[in-house]
C-alpha positions in Angstrom: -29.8 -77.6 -25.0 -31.7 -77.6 -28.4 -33.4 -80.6 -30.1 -34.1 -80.6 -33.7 -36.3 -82.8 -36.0 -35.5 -83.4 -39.4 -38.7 -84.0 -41.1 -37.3 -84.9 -44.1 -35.1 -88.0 -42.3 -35.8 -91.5 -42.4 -39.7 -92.7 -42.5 -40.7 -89.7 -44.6 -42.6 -91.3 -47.7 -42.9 -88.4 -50.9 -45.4 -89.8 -53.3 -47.1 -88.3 -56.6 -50.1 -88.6 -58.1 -51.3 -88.6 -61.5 -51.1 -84.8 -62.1 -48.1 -84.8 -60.3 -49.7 -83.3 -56.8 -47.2 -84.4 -54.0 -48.1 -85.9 -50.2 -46.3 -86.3 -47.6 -46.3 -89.0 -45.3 -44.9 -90.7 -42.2 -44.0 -94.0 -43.1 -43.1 -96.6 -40.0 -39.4 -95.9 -38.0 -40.2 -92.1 -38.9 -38.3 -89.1 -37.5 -41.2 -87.7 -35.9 -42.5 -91.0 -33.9 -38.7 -91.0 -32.5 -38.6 -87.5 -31.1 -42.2 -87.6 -29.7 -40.6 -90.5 -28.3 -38.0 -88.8 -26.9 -40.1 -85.7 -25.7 -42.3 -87.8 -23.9 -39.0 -89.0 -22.0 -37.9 -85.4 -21.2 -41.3 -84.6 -19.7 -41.0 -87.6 -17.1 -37.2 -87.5 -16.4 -37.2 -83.4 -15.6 -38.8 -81.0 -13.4 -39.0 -77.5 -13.0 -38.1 -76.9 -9.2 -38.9 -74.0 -7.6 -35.5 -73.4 -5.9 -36.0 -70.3 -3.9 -39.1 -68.1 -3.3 -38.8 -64.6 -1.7 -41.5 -65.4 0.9 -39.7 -69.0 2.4 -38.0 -67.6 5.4 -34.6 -69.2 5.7 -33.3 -67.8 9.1 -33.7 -65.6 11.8 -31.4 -63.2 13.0 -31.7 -61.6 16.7 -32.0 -57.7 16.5 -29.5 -55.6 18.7 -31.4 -52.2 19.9 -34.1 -52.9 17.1 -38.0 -52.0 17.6 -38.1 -56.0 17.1 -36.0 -58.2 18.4 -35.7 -60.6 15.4 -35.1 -60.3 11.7 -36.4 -62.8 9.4 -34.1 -63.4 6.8 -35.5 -64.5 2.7 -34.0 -64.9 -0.8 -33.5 -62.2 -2.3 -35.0 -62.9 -5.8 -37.3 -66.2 -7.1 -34.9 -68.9 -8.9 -36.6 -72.4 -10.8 -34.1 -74.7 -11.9 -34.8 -77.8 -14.5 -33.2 -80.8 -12.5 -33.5 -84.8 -13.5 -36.4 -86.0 -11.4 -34.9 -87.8 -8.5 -37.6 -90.1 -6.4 -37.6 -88.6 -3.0 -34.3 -86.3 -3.3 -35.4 -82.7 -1.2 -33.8 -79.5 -2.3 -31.5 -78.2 1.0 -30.3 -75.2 1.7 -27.5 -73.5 3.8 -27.5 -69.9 4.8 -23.7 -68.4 4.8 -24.0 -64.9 7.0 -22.1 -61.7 6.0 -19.4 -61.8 9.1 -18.6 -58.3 8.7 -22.4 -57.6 9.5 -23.8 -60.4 11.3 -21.9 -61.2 14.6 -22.2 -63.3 17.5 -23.9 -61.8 21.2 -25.2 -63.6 24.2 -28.9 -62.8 25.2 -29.9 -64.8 28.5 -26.5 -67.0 28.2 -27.1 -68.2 24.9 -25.1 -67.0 21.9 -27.4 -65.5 18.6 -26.1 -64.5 15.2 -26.9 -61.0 15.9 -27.5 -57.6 13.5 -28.0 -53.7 14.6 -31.1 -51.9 13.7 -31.7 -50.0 12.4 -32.2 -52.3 9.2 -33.9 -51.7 5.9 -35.6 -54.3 4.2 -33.6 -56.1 1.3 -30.4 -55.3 3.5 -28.2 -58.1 2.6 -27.0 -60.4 5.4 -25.4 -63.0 3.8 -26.2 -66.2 0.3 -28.1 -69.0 0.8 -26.6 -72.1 -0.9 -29.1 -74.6 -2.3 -28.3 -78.0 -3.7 -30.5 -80.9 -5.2 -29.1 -84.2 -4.8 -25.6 -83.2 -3.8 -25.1 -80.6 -6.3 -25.1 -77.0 -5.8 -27.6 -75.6 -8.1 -28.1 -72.4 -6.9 -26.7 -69.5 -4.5 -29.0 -66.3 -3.9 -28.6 -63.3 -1.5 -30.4 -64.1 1.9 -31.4 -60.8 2.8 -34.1 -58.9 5.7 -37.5 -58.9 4.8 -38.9 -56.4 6.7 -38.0 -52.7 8.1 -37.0 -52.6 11.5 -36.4 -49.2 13.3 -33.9 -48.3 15.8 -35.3 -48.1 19.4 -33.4 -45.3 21.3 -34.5 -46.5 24.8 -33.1 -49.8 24.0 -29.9 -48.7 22.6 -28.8 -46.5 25.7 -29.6 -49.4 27.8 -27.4 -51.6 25.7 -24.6 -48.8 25.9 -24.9 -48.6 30.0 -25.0 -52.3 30.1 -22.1 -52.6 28.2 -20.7 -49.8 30.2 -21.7 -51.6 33.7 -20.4 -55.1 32.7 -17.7 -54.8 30.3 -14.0 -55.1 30.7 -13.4 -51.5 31.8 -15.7 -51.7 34.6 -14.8 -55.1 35.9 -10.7 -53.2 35.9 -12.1 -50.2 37.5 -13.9 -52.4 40.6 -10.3 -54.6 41.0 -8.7 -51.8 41.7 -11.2 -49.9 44.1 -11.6 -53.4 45.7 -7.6 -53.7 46.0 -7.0 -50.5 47.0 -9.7 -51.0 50.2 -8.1 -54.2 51.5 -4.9 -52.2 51.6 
């Protein structure tokens, strides 16, 4: 959006003097008066929001055989928007994970939105959605902020855990436990 001012519109008085020197004046109802006007509007009715900021964490993901066991998840990149200055209207956000990343695991019979490490920082997990007012003004990868290293130890307990109480286990003991009551 572009505003222009015509100084030579309406209110501008030319006059000449006597050896024909020319000044320029601003007589009342003037193009200029109206647009300071109308600047001076602009700077009360907008703002210049800081939308997202790389270091606002907006979630935390649980790390699966990680050297930590949480990732903290950021925008990816800094966005400022110019929105109509709404009395107490707060910017929300909504972080949307990457499914074919980010999946569901139970750690001490509660479910997490989990991810396997290693991870890199800036690994994208997903867009957080942010909206002022109602209105979507802004969507921005959510990605890790820090490195987080594999832990081997970890991992092969994960894979015997897994091994001990999964599905093929649990089929193996039924039929050991059938076969000794016959």
């Amino acid at each position: 959006t572009y505003i222009f001012v015509v100084m030579c519109a309406s209110g501008l008085v030319v006059t000449r003097d006597a050896e024909n020197r020319v000044t320029y004046s601003l007589g009342a109802g003037n193009a200029y008066a109206d647009m300071n006007k109308l600047l001076n509007w602009t700077r009360e009715s907008f703002v210049l929001l800081p939308i997202a900021t790389t270091d606002n964490v907006v979630g935390e993901l649980r790390v699966n055989s990680g050297e930590s066991d949480h990732a903290m998840i950021v925008p990816s990149k800094n966005v400022e928007k110019l929105v109509i200055n709404v009395e107490g209207v707060k910017l929300e956000y909504k972080l949307l994970l990457d499914e074919s990343i980010v999946y569901k695991k139970v750690f001490n019979g509660k479910e997490y939105d989990t991810i396997d490490a290693p991870l890199t920082a800036g690994t994208r997990v997903g867009t957080v959605v942010y909206s002022y007012n109602g209105n979507e003004v802004a969507r921005v990868d959510a990605v890790v902020r820090d490195n987080i290293d594999g832990d081997g130890l970890k991992s092969a307990m994960d894979s015997v855990g897994g091994f001990l109480f999964g599905d093929v286990m649990i089929t193996v003991l039924y039929v050991v436990g059938g076969l000794v009551v016959l």
